[in-house]
N, C-alpha and C positions, 0 to 999 in steps of 0.2 A: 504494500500500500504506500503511496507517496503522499506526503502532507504536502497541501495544497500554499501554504504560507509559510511554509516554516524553511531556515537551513540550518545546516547541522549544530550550527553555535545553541539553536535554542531547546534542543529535546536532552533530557534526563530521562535517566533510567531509573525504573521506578521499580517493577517485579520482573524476579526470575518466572518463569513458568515452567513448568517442568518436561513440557512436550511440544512441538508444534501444534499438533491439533487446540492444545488448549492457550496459546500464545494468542492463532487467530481469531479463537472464540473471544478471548480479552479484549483485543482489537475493534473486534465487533461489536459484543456488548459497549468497550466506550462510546464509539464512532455511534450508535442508538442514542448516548446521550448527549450529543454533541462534544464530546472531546475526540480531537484528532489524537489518533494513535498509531504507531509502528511498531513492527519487531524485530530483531534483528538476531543472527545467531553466534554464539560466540564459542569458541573452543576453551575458554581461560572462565574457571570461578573466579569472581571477586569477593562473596559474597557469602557466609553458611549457609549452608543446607545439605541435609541428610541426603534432597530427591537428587543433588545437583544439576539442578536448572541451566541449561545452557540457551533459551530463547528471552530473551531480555525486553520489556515492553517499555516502550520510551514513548512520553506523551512534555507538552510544554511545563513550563516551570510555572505559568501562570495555570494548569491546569492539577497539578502535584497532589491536590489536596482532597479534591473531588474523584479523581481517580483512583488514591486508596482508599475513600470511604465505598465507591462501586466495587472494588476488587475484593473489599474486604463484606460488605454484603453477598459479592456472588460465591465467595467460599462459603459463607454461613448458609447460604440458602442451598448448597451442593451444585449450585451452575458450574463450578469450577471446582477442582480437588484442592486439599490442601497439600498437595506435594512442593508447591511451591513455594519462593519465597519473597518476602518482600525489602526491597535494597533501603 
């Protein structure tokens, strides 16, 4: 997915995700609530986690906030696992 405004100075990494399939669901579900979202994949943790998450979900810094409170809703409701984790 390509963010239509943004370049690369302005996305933070915000969740690992523990699989592709559930990167793009994240993507998705943002992108539903109007936050632009991308993923991107990386070979290197930065990051703890047991699942070792290698798709990393980066949205703007102005969006940071609202992003973990959806990510952290679609864990608790089971739309996403919690294998992931959050940076």
């Amino acid at each position: 997915m390509t963010l239509t405004h943004l370049d690369a100075q302005d996305l933070i990494e915000i969740y690992g995700a523990s699989n592709l399939l559930e990167a793009d669901r994240l993507v998705s579900l943002l992108g539903d609530e109007g936050i632009e979202a991308i993923h991107r994949e990386t070979t290197m943790s930065s990051f703890p986690s047991a699942a070792e998450a290698h798709y990393l979900v980066c949205v703007r810094t102005d969006d940071k906030v609202r992003a973990l409170e959806l990510i952290a809703a679609a864990r608790t409701d089971g739309a996403i696992s919690t294998d992931g984790a959050f940076l």
